[in-house]
N, C-alpha and C positions, 0 to 999 in steps of 0.2 A: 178266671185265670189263676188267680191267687189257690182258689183250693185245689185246682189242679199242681200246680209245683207243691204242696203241702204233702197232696197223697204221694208222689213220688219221693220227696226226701224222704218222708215216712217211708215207702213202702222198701228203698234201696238200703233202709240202716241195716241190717247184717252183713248183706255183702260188702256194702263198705264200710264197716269197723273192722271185718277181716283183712280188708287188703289195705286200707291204714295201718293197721298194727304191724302185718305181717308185713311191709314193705317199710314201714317207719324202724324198727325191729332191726331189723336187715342193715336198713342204711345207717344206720348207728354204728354197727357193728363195722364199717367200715372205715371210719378212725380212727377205730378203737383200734383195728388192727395197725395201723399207723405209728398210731399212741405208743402201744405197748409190745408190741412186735419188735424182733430181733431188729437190731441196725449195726452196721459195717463201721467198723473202728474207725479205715479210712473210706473214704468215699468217689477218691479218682484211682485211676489205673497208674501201674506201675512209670514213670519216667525213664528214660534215660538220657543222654546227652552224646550225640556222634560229632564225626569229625570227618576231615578229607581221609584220614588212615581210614576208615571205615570205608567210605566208596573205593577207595584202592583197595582195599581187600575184597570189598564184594566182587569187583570186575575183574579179579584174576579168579574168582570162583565158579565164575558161570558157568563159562563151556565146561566144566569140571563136571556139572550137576546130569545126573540121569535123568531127568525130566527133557523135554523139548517145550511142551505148551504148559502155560501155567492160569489160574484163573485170577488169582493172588499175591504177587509177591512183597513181600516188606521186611526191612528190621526190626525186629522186636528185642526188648529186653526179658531176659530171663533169669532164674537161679545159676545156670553156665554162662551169661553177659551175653552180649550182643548175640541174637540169631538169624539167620535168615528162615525167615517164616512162605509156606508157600503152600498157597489152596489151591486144589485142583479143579474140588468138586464141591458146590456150594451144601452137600451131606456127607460127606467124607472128614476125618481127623484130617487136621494141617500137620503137614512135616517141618521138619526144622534142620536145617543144614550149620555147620561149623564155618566161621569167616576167616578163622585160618585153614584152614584145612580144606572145609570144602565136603569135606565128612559126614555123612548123615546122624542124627541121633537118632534111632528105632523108639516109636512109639513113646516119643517126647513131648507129646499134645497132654497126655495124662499126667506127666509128670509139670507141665506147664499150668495146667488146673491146676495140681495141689499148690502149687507156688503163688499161684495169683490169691488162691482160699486163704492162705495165708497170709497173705499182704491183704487183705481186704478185712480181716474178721481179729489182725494179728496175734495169731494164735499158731504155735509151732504144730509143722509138719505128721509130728508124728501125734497130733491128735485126729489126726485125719484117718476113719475107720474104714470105709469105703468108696467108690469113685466107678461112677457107669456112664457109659455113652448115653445119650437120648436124643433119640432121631424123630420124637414125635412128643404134642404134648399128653398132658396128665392129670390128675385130681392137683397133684403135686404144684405142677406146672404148667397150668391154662393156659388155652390158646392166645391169651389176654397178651400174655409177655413176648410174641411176637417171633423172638429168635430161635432157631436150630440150626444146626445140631448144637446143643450143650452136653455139658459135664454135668450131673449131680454126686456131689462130692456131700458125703457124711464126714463131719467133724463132731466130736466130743468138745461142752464149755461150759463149765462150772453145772455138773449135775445136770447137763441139759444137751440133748443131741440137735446138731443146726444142719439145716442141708442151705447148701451153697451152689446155685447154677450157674455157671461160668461158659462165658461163652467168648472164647480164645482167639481168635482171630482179630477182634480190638481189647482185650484184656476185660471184657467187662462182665461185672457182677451183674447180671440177667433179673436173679432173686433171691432170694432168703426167707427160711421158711424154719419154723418149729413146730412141735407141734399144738402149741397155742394158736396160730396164726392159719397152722395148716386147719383146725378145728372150726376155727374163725372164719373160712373161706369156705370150708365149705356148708357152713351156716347162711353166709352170704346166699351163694349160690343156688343153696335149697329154697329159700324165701325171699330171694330180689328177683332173681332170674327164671326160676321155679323148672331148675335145672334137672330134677326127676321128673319131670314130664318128655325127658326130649326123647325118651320113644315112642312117643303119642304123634312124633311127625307135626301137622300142624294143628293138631290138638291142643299143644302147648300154648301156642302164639293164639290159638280160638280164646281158650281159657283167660290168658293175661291178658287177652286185649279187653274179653266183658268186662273182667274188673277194673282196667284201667275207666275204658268208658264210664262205668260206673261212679268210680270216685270223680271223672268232670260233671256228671248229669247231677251229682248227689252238690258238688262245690257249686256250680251255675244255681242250681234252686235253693241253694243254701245263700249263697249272696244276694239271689232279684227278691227272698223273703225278706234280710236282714231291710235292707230299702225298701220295698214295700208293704210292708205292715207297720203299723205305728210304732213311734216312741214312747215306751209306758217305762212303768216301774214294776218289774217281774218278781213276785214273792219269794218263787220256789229259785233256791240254789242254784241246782242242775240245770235249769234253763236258763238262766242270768247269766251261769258262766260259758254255757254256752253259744249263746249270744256273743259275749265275750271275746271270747277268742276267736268267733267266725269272723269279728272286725277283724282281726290279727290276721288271720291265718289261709282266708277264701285264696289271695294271689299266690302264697307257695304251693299250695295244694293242685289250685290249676299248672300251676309251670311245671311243678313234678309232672303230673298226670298227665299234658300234654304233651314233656318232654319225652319223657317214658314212652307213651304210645309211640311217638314217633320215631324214636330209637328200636323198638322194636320191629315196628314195619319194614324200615331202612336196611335191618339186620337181617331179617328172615328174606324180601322181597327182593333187593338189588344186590345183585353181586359186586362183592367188594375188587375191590383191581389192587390195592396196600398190598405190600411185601419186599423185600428183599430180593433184585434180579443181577445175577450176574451179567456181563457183555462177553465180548471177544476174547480170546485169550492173548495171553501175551506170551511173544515168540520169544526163548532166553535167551539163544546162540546171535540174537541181535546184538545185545549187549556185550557180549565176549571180546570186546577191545583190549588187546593186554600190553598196547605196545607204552602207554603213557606213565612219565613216572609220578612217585607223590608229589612232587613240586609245581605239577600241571594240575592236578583236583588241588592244590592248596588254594592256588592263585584262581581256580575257579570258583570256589567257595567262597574267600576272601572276598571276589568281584561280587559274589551274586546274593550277599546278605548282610544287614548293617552290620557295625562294629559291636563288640563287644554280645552281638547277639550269639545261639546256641542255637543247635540243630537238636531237634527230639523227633525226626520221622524221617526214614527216607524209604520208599517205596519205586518200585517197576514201576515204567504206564506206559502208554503210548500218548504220541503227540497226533494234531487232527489229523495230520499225511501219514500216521501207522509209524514215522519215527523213533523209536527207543528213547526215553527220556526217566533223568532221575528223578523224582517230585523229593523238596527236602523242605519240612517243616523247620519254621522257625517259633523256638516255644514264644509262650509267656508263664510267665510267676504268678506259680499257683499255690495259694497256702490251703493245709489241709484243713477242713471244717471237723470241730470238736462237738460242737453242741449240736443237742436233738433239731433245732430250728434250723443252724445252718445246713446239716446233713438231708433235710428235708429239701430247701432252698438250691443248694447243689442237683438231688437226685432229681425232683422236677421242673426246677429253671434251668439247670444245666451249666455246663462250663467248658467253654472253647478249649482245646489242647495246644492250639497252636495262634500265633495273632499273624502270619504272612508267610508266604511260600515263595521256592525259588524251582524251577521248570528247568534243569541241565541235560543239555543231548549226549547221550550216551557214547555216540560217534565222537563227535567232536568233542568234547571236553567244555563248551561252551553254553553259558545262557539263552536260552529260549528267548522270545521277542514275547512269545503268547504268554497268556496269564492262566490262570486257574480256572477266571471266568469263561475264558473261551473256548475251555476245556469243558466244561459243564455244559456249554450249550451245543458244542459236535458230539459231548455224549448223551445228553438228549433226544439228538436226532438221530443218533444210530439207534436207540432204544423203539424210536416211533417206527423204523425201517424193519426193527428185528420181529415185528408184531406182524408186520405183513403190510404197513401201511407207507403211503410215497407222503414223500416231504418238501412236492413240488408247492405246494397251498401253504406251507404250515409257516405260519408267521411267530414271533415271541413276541411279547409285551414287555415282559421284564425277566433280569436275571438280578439276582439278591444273595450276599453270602446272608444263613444264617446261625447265628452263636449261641444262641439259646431255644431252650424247647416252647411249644405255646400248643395252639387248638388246632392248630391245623400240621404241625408236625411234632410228634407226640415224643414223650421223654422217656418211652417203653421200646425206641429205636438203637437209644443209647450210644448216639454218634453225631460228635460237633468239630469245629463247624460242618456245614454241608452247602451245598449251592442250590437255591430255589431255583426254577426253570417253568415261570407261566406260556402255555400255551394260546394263539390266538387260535382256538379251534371250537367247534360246537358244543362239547362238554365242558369247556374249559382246564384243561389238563393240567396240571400243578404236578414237576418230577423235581426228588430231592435227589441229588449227584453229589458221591461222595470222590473230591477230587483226590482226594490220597490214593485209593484204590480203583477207582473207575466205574462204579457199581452204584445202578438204580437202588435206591437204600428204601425209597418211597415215594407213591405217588395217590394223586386223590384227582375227582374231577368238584365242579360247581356243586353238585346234587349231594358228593359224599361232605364237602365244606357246609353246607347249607347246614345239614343234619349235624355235624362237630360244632358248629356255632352253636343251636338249638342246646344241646346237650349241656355244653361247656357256661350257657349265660343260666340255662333254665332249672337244669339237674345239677349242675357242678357248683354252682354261683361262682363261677371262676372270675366273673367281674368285680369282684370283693378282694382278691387278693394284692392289687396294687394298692387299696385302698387300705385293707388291715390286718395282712398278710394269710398265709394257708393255715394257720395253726387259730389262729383267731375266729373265720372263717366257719371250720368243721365246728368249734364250739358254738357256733351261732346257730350251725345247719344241726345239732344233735338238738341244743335248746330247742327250735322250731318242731324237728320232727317229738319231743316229749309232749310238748305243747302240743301237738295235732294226736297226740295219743289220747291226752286229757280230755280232749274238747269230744272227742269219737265215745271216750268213756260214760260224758254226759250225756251227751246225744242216744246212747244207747239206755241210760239210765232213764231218761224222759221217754222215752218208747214205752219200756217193758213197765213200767209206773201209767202209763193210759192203756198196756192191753190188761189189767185189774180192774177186777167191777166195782163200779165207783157210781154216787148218783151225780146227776149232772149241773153244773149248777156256773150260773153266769160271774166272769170275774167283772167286778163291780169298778176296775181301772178300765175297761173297754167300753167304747159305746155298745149301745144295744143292736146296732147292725151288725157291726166286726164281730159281736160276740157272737152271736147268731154264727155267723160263715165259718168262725173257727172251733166251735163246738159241733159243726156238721163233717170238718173237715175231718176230726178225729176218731168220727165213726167209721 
């Protein structure tokens, strides 16, 4: 038994020193980009702060607007102050109307991007070189980051060109990218994911799967030798330290390699259901109430949110019975993160924009009864009904607001809070409802969770970062994968040192059987 695992570590050492290196290599490089890669001056979206005069001017504006159905609608703040923001079409620019007036601005989505590039990078306007729609991703910008359509916006900063993907409908910084980073990704790319293979079809996925398996057949016989072969005192170097560090190093090397595989499989074999779905549209001419003065939204306001509190959201929705209703966030205090750790900390824990919402009928002038969450869970079920499926079975488990990002809803969404919505069903259906705007933002079943846990404990070591945070983390995960470079370098070095003619001769620390079996093994 023993010289059987012998001849295979031996006989898999090139193939996997290659896919060591070149996957160790790789994932370094994905810190680095972290590390030293562009980062955003500020790190949240633009604020503002409404009032009842704001819903009073929205509501004499409605029936004004040339639209009838909308997919969208919200105030946003902009370089011209409050706008009303209105998506049609989940690939199409948003338009932007005037809340006095009622006025459209013509193709004020581009000039919305440059405003936001510049609040995030803050750097004036007029370093801003050029500015394109993208309806699809890129080298630039991987399918990885989720949203479209975005902006890529070129800006000039300090000797150095930045591209900025802004994606306008929540104000958010998508990515950022130089050409350091862009260089760096796709180094990534070429040697993690082995991303020029993918006109090979499943060539690609043949290829990285041998090697994956490779490096478990090569890790498994490399730990049942380290335990079974004796304890001795090993002369030569290169095998001592390799030995070494196979105590160290056998359990990452598996959890990569098993992770990995299994990421792979899950990628190429099941189709993903994640994404970004619009629902129903909302009717405008609902809302077009003109008869109420400011002194009725004051006292509605006043009623339906603590004192001294601020409103930073108000959005169109509908209510469970199709209703017109106002959704109006209520902020919380939010200070901007200065340093590399917090801006990290912010971009993937995330940060709630709002801490409680208030639900006003557009009709009436008055407080909703329902909450957010009960809004989450009738837009849930319209989302299962919009698939083609009935919701006469369909039980929930739980509804959850949640505030921050983690494994199982990702920080590459770039939208908080949101409302979790478990499904009692045979996949186990997990939809994230974003109750500002009404829109499936994201969903996963048991099988895609399965795979996200795997990935996030085994590849990510994300179970380290409560413990000594992400920055600490990657320096552990860089130290380990150098380490498993080392260990791959000796390993290769004891190989190509026993294929030289050499005479044979018994190490006088082993017994005379052991030695026997393992001077045969090496023939």
């Amino acid at each position: 038994m023993k010289l059987q695992f012998i001849r295979w570590h031996r006989f898999l050492t090139w193939i996997a020193f290659f896919g060591v290196v070149t996957w160790s290599l790789s994932g370094i490089s994905h810190p680095i980009m972290a590390w030293f890669g562009p980062q955003a001056k500020n790190t949240m979206p633009p604020t503002f702060q409404a009032s009842a005069e704001t819903l009073y001017k929205l509501e004499k504006i409605v029936d004004k607007l040339p639209i009838e159905k909308v997919a969208i609608a919200k105030v946003v703040p902009s370089s011209e102050g409050n706008l009303l923001q209105i998506t049609e079409a989940d690939n199409s620019p948003r338009r932007y109307f005037n809340l006095e007036t009622g006025s459209e601005l013509f193709d004020h989505d581009i000039a919305q991007a440059k405003w936001l590039t510049s609040h995030y990078l803050d750097l004036p306007q007029e370093n801003i070189i050029d500015v394109k729609f993208k309806e699809s991703f890129s080298a630039d910008y991987p399918r990885v980051n989720r949203l479209l359509p975005v902006y890529e916006v070129t800006i000039a900063a300090d000797d150095n060109l930045l591209k900025a993907f802004i994606y306008t409908e929540t104000g958010a910084l998508a990515a950022l990218n130089n050409s350091f980073k862009a260089k760096t990704q796709l180094f990534f790319r070429a040697l993690h994911t082995w991303s020029w293979l993918d006109t090979t079809g499943h060539g690609r996925v043949l290829t990285v799967a041998l090697f994956m398996l490779t490096l478990l057949v090569i890790a498994s016989t490399g730990l049942y030798l380290i335990f079974a072969l004796p304890s001795r005192k090993i002369p030569k170097s290169n095998r001592r330290w390799h030995r070494r560090l196979g105590y160290l190093l056998w359990l990452p090397l598996l959890g990569w390699s098993a992770s990995g595989f299994y990421h792979l499989l899950q990628a190429e074999y099941i189709q993903p259901i994640s994404g970004l779905r619009l629902l129903e549209p909302v009717q405008l001419e609902s809302f077009a109430v003109t008869e109420r003065e400011m002194a009725q939204w004051r006292h509605s306001i006043e009623s339906s949110i603590p004192k001294k509190a601020h409103l930073n959201a108000i959005s169109l929705n509908q209510s469970i019975d199709k209703k017109p209703i106002y959704r109006l966030g209520i902020s919380v205090p939010i200070e901007e993160s200065t340093s590399n750790y917090q801006q990290r900390k912010a971009r993937f824990g995330g940060l709630p924009l709002e801490r409680s919402s208030a639900l006003i009928n557009a009709q009436t002038g008055e407080k909703e009864s329902i909450k957010d969450q009960d809004l989450a869970k009738e837009l849930a079920l319209q989302f299962i009904q919009s698939n083609g499926n009935t919701i006469d079975n369909i039980k929930i488990d739980e509804i959850k607001l949640v505030t921050h990002f983690g494994p199982n809803y990702d920080f590459r969404n770039k939208r908080l809070p949101v409302w979790q919505v478990d499904l009692n069903d045979p996949t186990g259906s997990r939809y994230f409802v974003d109750p500002v705007t009404g829109i499936l933002v994201d969903q996963n079943r048991k099988i895609d969770r399965l795979e996200s846990l795997s990935f996030s404990l085994l590849h990510k070591w994300n179970f380290l970062r409560p413990l000594i945070g992400a920055e600490k983390r990657d320096i552990l995960i860089v130290i380990t994968l150098l380490a498993l470079i080392a260990m791959s370098c000796f390993g290769l070095a004891i190989y190509l040192a026993r294929r030289k003619p050499r005479p044979r001769r018994v190490g006088s620390s082993l017994p005379p059987q052991e030695a026997s079996s393992y001077i045969k093994a090496s023939n």
